[in-house]
N, C-alpha and C positions, 0 to 999 in steps of 0.2 A: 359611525365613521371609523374605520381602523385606519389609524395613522401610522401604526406601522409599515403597511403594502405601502404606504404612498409616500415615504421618505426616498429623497432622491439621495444619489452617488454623487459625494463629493469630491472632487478634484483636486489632489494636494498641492499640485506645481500653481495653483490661483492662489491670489490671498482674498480677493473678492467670489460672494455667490450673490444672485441676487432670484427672490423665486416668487410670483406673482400667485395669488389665493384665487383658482377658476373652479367654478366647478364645485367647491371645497376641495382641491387637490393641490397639491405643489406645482407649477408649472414655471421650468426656468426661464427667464427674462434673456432675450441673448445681450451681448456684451457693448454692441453699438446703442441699445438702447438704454444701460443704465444710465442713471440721474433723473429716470421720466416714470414719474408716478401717477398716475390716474383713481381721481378722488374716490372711486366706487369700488374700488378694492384695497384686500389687504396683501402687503408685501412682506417675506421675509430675509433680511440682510446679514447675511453671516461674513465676519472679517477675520480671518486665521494671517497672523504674522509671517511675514517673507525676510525682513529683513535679518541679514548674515551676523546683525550685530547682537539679536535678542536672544536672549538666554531660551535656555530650554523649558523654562517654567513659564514663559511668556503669555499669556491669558487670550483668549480669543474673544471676539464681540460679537451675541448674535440679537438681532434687531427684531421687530416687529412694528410693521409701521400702520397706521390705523388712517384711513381715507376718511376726509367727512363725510362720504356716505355712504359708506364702509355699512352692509348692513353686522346684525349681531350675530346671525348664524356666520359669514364671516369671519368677524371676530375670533367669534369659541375657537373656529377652526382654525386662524393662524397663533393662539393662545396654544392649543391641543399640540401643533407641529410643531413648534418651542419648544414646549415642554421635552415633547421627543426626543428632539434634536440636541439640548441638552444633556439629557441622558447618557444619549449615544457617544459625545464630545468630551463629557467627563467635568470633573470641578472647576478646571482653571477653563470656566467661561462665565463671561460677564453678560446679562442678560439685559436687553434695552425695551421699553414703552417709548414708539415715535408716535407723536399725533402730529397728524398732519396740518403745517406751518408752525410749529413749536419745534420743529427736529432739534437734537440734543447739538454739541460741537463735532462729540465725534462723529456722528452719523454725516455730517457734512463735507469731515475732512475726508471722506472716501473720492468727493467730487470735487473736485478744486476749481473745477469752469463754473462750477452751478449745479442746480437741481429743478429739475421743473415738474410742476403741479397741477393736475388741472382734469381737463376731459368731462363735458357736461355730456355727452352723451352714456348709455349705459353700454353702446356698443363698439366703444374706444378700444380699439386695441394699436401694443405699441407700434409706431412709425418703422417702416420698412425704409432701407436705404434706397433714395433715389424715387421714392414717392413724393410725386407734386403737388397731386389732388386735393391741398389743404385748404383752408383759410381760418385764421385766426389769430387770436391778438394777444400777447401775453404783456403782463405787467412784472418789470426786472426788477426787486431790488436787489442795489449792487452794493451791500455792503460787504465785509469781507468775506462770511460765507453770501454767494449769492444763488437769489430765489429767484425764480418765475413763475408766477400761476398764469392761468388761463383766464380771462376774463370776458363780461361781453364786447360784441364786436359793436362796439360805439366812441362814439367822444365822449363821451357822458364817462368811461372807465378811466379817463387821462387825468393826470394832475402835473402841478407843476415841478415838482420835485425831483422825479422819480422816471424810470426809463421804462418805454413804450415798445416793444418789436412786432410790425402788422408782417403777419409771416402767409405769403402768398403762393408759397410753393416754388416755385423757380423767381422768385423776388421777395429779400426781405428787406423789411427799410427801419432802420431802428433810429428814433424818435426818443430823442435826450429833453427833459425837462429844462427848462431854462433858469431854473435853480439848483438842478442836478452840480454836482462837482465833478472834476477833471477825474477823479480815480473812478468814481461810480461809472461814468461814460463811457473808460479802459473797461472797467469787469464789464461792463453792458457788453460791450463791443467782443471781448473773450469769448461770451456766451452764445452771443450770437454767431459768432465763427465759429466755435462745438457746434452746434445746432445744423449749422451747413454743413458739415464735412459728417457728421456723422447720421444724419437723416437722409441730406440728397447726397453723399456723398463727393460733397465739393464743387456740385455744378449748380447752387443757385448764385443768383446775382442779389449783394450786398449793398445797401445803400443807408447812410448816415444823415439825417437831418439834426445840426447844432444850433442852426439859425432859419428861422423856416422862411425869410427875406431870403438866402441867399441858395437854397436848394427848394426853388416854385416847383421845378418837375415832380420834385419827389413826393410835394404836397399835394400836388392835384393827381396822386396816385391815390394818394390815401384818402382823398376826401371823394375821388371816383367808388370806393371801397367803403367808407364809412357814411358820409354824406357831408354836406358841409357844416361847420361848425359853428354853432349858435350859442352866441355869451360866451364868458372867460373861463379860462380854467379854474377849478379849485387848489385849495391849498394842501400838499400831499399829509395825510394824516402821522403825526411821530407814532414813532416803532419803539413800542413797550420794552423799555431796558431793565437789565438790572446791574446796580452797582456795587463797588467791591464791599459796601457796610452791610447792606442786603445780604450777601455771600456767608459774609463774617459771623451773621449772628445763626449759630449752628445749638441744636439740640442732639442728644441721644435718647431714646426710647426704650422700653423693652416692650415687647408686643407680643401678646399671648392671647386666648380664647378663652372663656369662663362659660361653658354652657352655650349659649345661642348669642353671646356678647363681645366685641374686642374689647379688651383691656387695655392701654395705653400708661406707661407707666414711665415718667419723666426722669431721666434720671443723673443727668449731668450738660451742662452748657460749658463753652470756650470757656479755656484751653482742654481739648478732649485727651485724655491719656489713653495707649491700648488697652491695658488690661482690664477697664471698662466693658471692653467687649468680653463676655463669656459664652464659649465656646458650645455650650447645651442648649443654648437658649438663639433666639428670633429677635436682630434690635435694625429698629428703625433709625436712622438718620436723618435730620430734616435742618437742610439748608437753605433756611430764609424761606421753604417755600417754589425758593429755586428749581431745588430739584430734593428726590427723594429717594434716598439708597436706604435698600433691605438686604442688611448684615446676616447671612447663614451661618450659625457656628454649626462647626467639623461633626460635632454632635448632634445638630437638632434631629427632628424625625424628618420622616419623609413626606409626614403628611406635610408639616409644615413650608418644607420645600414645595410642594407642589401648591400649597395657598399662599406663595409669597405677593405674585402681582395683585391676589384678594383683597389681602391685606393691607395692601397699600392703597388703592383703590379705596376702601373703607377709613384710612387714617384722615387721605385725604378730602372726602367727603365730610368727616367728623373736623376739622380744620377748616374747610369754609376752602380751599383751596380752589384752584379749578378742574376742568377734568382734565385739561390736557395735559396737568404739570409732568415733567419728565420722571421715571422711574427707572432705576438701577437696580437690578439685583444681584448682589456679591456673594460671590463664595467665598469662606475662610481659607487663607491660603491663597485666593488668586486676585484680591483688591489692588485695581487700576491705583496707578500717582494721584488721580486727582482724590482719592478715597483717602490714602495713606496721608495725605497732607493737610487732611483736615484735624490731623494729630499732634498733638508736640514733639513726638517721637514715635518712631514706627522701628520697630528691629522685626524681620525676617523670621519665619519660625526656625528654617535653618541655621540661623546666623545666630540665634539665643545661647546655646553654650559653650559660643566663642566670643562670648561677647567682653571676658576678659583680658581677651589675647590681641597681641598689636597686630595691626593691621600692614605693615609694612610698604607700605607706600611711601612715606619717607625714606627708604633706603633706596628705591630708585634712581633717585634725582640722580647721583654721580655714576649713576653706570648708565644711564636714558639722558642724557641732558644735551650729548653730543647730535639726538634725534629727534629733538625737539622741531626744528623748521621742518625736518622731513614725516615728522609723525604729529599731525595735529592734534590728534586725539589723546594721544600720551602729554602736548603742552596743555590741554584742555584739564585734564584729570589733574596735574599739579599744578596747573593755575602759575605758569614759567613762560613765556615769550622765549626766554633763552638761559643763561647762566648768571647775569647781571654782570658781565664786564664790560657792556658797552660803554657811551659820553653819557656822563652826569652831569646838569645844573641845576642849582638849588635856589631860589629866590622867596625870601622872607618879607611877607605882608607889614612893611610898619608903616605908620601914618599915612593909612591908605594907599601908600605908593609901593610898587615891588622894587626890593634892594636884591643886588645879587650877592650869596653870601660865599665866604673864602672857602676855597674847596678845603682846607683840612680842617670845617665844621662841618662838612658837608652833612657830618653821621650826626650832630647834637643839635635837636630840636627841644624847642622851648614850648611843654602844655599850653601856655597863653596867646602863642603864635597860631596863624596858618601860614604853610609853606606849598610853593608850586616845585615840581622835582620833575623835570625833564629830561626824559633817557633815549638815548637816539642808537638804536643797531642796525644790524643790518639784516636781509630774509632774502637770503636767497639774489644777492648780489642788489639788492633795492633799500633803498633806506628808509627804514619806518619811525615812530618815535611814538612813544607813550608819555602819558605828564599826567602824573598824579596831582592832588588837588586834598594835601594834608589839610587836618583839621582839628588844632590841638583842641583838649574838653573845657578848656578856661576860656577860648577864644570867644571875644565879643562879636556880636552880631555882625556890629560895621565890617570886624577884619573878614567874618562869612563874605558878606556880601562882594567886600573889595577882593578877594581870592575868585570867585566867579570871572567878575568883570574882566582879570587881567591873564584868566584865563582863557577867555573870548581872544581879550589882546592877541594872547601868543599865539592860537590857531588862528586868527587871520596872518599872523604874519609867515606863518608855516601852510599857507593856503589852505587851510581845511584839512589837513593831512594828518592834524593831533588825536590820538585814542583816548580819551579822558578818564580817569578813575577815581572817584570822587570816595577818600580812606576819613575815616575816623580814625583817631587815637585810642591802640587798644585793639581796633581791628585789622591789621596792616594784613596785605595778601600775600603772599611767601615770595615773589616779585620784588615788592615793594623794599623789606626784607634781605634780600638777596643781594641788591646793586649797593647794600651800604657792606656786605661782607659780613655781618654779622656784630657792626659795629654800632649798631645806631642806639643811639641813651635819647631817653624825653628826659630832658629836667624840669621842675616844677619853678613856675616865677620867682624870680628872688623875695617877693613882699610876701609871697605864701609860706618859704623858708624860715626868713626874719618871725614872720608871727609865732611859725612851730616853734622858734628858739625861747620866743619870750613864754611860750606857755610853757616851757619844762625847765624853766628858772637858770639862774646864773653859776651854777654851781659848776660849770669847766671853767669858767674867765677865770684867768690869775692863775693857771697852774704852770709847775715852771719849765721849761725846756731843757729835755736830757737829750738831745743830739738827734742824728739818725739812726733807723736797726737797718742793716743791711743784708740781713736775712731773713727768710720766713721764718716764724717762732709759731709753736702752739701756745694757750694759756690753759693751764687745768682748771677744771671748776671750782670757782671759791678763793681761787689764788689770787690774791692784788694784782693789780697790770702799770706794768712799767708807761710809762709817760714817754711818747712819741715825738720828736720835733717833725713837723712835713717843710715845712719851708719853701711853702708857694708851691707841692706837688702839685696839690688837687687840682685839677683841670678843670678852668673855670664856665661858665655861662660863656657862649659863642658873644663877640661882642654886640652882634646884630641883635641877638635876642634879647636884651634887658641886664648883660653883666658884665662889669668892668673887667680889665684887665688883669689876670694871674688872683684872682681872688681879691681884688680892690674895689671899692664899692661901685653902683653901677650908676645910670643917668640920674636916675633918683635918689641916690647917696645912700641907698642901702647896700650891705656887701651878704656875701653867702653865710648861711646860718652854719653855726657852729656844730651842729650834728646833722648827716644830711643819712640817707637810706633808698639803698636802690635795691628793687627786683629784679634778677637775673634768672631769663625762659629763653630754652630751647639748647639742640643740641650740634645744629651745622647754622651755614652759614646765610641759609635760606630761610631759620626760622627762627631766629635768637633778635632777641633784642634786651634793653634795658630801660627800665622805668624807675623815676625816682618817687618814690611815696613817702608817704608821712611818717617819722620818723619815731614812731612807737612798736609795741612786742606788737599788737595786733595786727598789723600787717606783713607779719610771717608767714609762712605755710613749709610745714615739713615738706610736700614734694619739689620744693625750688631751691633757688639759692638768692643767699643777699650779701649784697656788698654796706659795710655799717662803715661810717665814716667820722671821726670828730677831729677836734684841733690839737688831738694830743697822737690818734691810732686810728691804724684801719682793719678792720675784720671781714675776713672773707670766711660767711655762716653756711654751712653746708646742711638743708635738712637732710633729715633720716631716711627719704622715698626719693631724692637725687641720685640718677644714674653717673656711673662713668664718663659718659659725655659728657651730660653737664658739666660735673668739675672740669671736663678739660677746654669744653668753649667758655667757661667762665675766667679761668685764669687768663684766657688770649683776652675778653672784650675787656675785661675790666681795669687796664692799661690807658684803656682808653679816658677812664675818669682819671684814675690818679698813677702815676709812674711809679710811685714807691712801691716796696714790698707789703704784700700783704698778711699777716695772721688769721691762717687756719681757726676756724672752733667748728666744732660739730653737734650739731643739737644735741642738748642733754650733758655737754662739757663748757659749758658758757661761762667766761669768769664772774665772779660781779660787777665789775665795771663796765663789762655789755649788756647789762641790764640797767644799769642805770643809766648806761648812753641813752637808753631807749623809756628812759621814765618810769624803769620798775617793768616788773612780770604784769605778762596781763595774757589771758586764753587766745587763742587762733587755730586756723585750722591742721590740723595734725595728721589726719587719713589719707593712707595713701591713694594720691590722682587719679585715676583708674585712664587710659592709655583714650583720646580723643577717640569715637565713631565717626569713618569716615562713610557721609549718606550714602543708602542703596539709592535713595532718590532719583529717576529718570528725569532729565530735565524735561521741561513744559514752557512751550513756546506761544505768547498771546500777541495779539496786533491789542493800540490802544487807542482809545478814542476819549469824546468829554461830554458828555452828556448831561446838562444845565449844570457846570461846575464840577460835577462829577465823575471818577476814572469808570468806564467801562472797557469791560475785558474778553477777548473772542479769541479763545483756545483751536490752534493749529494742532488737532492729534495726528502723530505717526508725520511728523514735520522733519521738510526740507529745506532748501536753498530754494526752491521753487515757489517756496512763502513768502518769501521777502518780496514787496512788491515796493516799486520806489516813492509810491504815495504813501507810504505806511510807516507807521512808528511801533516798530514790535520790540516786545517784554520778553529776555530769556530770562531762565529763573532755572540755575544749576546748582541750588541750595546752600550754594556757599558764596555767591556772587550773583548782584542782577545784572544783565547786560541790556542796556537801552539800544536798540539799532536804528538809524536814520535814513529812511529814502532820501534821496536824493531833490525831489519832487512833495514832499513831506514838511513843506515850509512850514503852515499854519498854526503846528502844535509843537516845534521844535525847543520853542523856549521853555515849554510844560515838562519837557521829559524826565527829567531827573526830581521834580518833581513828583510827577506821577511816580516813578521809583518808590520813593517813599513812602507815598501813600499805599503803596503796593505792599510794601513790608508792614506798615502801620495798622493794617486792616488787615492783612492773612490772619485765619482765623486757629492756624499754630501758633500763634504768640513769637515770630520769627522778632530775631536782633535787628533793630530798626537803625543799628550802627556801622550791617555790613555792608562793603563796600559795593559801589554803584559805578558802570562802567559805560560814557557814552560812546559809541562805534556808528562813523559815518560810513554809507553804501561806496565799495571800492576801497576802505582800509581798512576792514578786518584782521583782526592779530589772530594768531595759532589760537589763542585760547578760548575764542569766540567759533573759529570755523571748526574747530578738532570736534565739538558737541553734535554737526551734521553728519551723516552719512558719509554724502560726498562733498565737494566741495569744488567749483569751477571758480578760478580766480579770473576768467577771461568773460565772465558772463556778462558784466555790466559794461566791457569796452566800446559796445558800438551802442549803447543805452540810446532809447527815440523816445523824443516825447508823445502826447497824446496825439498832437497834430500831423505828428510823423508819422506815428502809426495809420492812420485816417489815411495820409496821401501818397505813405508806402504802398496800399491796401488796394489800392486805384487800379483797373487793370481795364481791357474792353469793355465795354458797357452797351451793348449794340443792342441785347434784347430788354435794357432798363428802359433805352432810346426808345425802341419801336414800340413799348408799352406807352409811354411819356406823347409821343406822338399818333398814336389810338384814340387817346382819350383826348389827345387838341383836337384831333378830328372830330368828334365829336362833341367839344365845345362844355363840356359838363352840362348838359342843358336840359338831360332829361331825367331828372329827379322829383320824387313825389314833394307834395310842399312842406312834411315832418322833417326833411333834411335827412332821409335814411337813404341807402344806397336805393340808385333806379337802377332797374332791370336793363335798361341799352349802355348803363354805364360798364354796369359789370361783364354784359354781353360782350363789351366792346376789349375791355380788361381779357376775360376769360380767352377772346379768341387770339388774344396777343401773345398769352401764356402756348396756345396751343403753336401757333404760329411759327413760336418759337424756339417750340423745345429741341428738335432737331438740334437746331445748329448751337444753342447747349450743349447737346451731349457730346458736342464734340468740341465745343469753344467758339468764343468771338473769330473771326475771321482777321486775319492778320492787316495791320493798316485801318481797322478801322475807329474813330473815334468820339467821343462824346465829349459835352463841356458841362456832364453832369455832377455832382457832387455826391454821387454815390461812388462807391470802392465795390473793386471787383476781387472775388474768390483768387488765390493763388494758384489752386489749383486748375480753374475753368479758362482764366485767361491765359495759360499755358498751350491749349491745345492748340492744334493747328487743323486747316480746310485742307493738309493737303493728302494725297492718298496712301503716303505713308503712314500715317497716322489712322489714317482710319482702316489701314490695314492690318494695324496691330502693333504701331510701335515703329521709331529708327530701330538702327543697327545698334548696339552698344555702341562701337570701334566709332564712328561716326558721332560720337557725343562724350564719350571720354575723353578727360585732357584735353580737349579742342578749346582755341580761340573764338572768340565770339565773332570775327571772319572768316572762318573754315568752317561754320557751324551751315547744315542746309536749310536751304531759303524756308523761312517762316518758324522759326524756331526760337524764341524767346531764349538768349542766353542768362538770364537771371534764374532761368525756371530748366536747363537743360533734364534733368531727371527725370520729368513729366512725360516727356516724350518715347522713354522707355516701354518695353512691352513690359505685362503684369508678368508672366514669366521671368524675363530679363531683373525687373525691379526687384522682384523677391531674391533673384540670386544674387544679386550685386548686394543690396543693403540689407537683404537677412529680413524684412517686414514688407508686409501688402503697403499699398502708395496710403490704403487710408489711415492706416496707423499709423506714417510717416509724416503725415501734412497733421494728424491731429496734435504732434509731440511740436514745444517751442520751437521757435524762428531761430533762436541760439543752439539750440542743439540740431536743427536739420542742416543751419551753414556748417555747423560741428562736422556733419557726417559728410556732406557733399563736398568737403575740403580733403576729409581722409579719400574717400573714393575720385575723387578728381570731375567732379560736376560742379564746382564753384564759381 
């Protein structure tokens, strides 16, 4: 076979190919047919990136998907055109192993209605638009990617769970499990209307069974077509998951050939570092099992390359795996997010001898901050809603109850507390409000739990309208940061103080008072240090949090410890804050700065790797602890009595900080579900706003924040989510900070920093939100030829059936001749006026048309359907549907797409367009 002759031309303006294995040759699949696979061949899927935003390095994905009875010659041959085709594509492509009903995530997110599988005949070819001549029965599942195979046409394939579509050709009737849930019913239902608009192109008639008491017609269609049903349904079998601990538990390999033998050679488990990987050599990755990526270094040969899917094939056999586990193969230099992330860290081959160098992201803020509401993606990237000068309130968890605390504490937080901080701006003339949910490192469990609860409180009293952001101490977000100005100090419990005091003995009590210094002084190294009077500077414990008034003892009669020590980070007013730590040399660090404090002096320590900035946001914040003047020392000019404030020398760390890496990381967007107690996770690749579904609880992960999102419809698992968060960080199998901040965002309050991460972003999308029900009885349209089928088969009484319960021949007879009966006035639509009291839903597109002979001449006038009132509109003309009535001519010019690409895109985005053109 020369696979060269038979490589086809690819089309750059596509980001999808999709090529069917006939023949042994490549034959394109055309485009109404994609998402429909037939088990007796094999398919090859190539995904070259469109989007404006992706780098030039961006990686391509090509597929090959293997049918169950996919014979082996087959096989080789869509093996053999891979191979090719890779070649010809170059390094940065990622190469995929589909077996069919295992497809990967990404292979799914090509299809967002679904994919369907099936075709028992060997003479299936794909479905032509507007071909009726079918029958058959698919079985849906509607979980977030959703499936349909093909199964037998009986009762005997039904369960209870799960969704049923008997697809009749000009009738389908989809058939909900009675344990099915509300979202799975939606995607059933999605699929089903892809199916109609893109097979009959919009003229079969739709029909829903939810309750089979209250839709008989639709049943005695189905059972005219199956036979009647004998005995109960079975119970739908669980669908094999995997969960995030499964995910976690990761190997590296090295994999080589010895003669006629694989070598396997184990060579490192979680947490994986890169340079693990070397670049001459062939390394396996094996996640749980899960899935199995073959690492190409830049170096290997080419034979190696060329036995990469061997090889894996063979690990997995030697592993007891199965055969269909999924397989990746990466090339060096073009490894997908989800590969890079199985790492502690991943640095960029480009990006390696700048890894010195700052990144300058930080200096935007004050020249970008003014564009912040208008540029999502810029608040996205600094992680800023806006500047932080909106309302502040600050409410401290004490004895269970929330206190509100005085606004000139607003910036002093107590380690032992939790505090709610409520910030309310404005976006765009609307008012939003975010409320962080602090959580100092000493806080007892109760105050956790009581910080929740009274967070619950405030969003109900703010209707739902609160963005939550659940910060640990330590990890605060540049936000968070921001609305204190650069002011915010944690101080540490006063009984934590008190103990530091007693452990480093008595030796300040008693000494005597020489006044105040009214200026700043240096001390040289070695030189005695003059004795300070402060006289109640020190700015004491907020009194909410645990400390008396101007340094007097607090509730519990302890007062502040006689040497206290704060860390001072960062260099504006977005990213500084203040912590006080324990009061010894080892909690130094040459690239910071400390403020050292006793009851005689205060020293402001500058290490040796502090910039300019710092000293000058340190001299502003640190006002904030004590009003007096401070005393300069600079590492390495310490007097001794700043060492003995601090209990003597003792090592720390002294190298200079080397400037934060900010992630190349692409964020990754999962829907999340629970599977017996456990998080399972279903990756959205190349994800939009189009993902969000309002039954859904989806995970963003922008590696410095997770963002929890809430459908609206999404009750069940709501209380789970921030939960699952953590589990999410706790089980990445990078060893990720299980202290970063977690952020819940309900459907319709989206902040900059969650929407700026999509593409695009429609803040109008969810305002006419329908439910399921709605959907169903929006969906409702003529139904004249479900009728005349419905009444076929009364006429005939169901009555002449063999005694096995399989379809009778006068049933079907009778079925069949109703299809033909009918199709006519299909092709043109229900006849206007006429009606049914069926429980099926009709096509959008079918019950648009009109009997009258304009229409079936080709179309109104434009003039005559533009801008018109639904009174001026000519008789028989559906004003909800006015566009339909357009010539295909006419449609193309006015909205730039054929009608069946038009009915195939959302209900939101077709009122979107029929508003700009004036057909609404």
């Amino acid at each position: 076979m020369d696979t060269d002759k038979s490589l086809p031309t690819i089309e750059c303006h596509r980001d999808l190919h999709i090529w069917i294995i006939e023949d042994l040759k490549m034959v394109p699949v055309p485009e109404r047919a994609y998402g429909t696979f037939f088990e007796a061949h094999c398919y090859i899927i190539l995904h070259v990136p469109q989007n404006p935003k992706s780098t030039r390095e961006a990686s391509s994905d090509l597929h090959y998907w293997v049918g169950k009875s996919a014979s082996m010659e087959e096989q080789a041959a869509a093996g053999a055109f891979v191979q090719c085709l890779e070649e010809g594509l170059g390094s940065l492509t990622v190469q995929h192993r589909e077996a069919q009903g295992h497809e990967s995530d990404c292979f799914h997110s090509y299809f967002r209605q679904g994919i369907m599988e099936g075709g028992l005949a060997p003479d299936l070819k794909h479905v032509e638009t507007n071909m009726y001549s079918i029958q058959r029965l698919l079985h849906i599942k509607a979980r977030k990617h959703v499936s349909a195979t093909e199964v037998q046409l009986s009762w005997k394939s039904f369960n209870k769970g799960d969704i049923f579509l008997l697809d009749l050709g000009k009738v389908m009737i989809q058939w909900n499990g009675p344990k099915a849930s509300t979202a799975e019913k939606a995607r059933g239902l999605a699929l089903t209307c892809s199916i109609r608009d893109r097979e009959r192109g919009g003229r079969a008639q739709v029909g829903v069974v939810d309750d089979e008491v209250q839709a008989t017609d639709l049943v005695q269609i189905m059972e005219a077509v199956l036979g009647s049903r004998v005995g109960s349904l079975h119970v739908a079998k669980p669908y094999p998951y995997i969960n995030q601990l499964q995910k976690a538990n990761i190997r590296l390999y090295h994999v080589y050939e010895k003669g006629e033998d694989l070598v396997v050679l184990e060579l490192a488990t979680a947490p994986l570092t890169q340079d693990l990987l070397q670049e001459e050599v062939c390394h396996i990755l094996d996640q749980g099992g899960f899935k199995i990526y073959v690492w190409l270094g830049r170096l290997s040969s080419l034979q190696e390359k060329k036995a990469a899917f061997t090889r894996a094939a063979g690990f997995i056999q030697a592993k007891g795996y199965p055969n269909y586990t999924n397989v990746e193969v990466v090339n060096d230099g073009a490894e997908p997010v989800a590969f890079k992330q199985l790492f502690r860290t991943w640095t960029p081959e480009q990006d390696k001898s700048k890894k010195a160098c700052g990144t300058g992201k930080l200096m935007q803020v004050q020249l970008n901050v003014a564009k912040l509401h208008n540029q999502p993606e810029l608040a996205a990237q600094l992680r800023m809603v806006d500047d932080g000068f909106g309302k502040v309130e600050v409410w401290c968890i004490q004895d269970l109850c929330r206190q509100p605390v005085d606004p000139k504490h607003h910036a002093q937080l107590c380690s032992g507390n939790c505090y709610l901080v409520l910030y309310t701006y404005q976006k765009l003339g609307h008012v939003q409000y975010l409320l962080y949910l602090w959580q100092g490192q000493q806080a007892t469990p109760d105050k956790i739990r009581t910080l929740s609860s009274h967070a619950k409180e405030l969003d109900l009293l703010h209707h739902g309208a609160l963005v939550q952001e659940h910060v640990n101490m330590g990890s605060e977000p540049p936000h968070f940061l921001a609305i204190f100005q650069g002011q915010l100090v944690v101080f540490q419990p006063p009984e934590l103080g008190t103990a530091q005091e007693h452990r480093q003995g008595s030796w300040i009590k008693g000494k005597p008072s020489l006044g105040s210094h009214n200026s700043l002084s240096t001390s040289k190294a070695g030189e005695p240090c003059p004795d300070l009077s402060f006289r109640k500077s020190l700015t004491p414990y907020p009194r909410l949090h645990t400390q008396g008034p101007e340094g007097g003892p607090g509730p519990n009669g302890k007062g502040q410890p006689a040497t206290r020590l704060f860390h001072v980070q960062g260099t504006e007013s977005h990213n500084t804050k203040t912590t006080e730590v324990p009061a010894r040399a080892s909690s130094l660090n040459s690239s910071d700065i400390f403020l050292l404090i006793t009851d005689s002096i205060c020293y402001l320590w500058f290490g040796k790797g502090c910039s300019g900035d710092q000293r000058e946001m340190a001299r502003t914040v640190t006002t904030a602890i004590s009003k007096k003047n401070k005393e300069t020392v600079l590492e390495g000019q310490e007097p001794l009595c700043f060492w003995e404030a601090l209990g003597g020398r003792a090592p720390y760390p002294s190298n200079k900080r080397l400037p934060e890496e900010v992630s190349s990381f692409q964020p990754r967007l999962f829907e999340c579900s629970s599977q017996e107690g456990c998080l399972v996770l279903t990756e959205m690749m190349f994800f939009s706003q189009e993902d969000l579904d309002k039954y859904d609880i989806m995970l963003l992960d922008t590696w410095e924040e997770i963002f929890l999102w809430l459908g609206e419809a999404a009750s069940e698992w709501k209380e789970e989510a921030v939960a699952w968060g953590r589990e999410y960080l706790r089980t990445h199998p990078a060893g990720r900070n299980p202290a970063m901040p977690i952020v819940l965002v309900k459907q319709g309050h989206e902040p900059p920093t969650f929407t700026g991460w999509f593409q695009a972003w429609d803040p109008y999308k969810w305002t006419n939100s329908q439910s399921y029900a709605e959907e169903v009885e929006g969906s409702m349209g003529e139904v004249s030829a479900m009728s005349r089928i419905t009444a076929e088969v009364n006429h005939f009484q169901l009555s002449h059936w063999p005694a096995d319960g399989r379809t009778g021949p006068v049933a079907l007879q009778a079925l069949k001749g109703s299809q033909e009966s009918s199709e006519n006035e299909l092709e043109l639509g229900p006849k206007v006026g006429s009606s049914s009291t069926s429980t099926s839903t009709s096509t959008s597109t079918s019950s648009c048309y009109s009997s009258t002979s304009s229409v079936i001449n080709g179309g109104l006038p434009r003039e005559q359907l533009m801008h018109q009132a639904a009174e001026d509109l000519p008789e028989g003309v559906d004003p909800a549907r006015k566009e339909f009535y357009l010539s295909d001519s006419d449609f193309q010019d006015i909205f730039g797409k054929s009608k069946e690409k038009f009915y195939s895109m959302a209900k939101w985005k077709q009122q979107q367009e029929k508003k700009q053109l004036g057909f609404f």
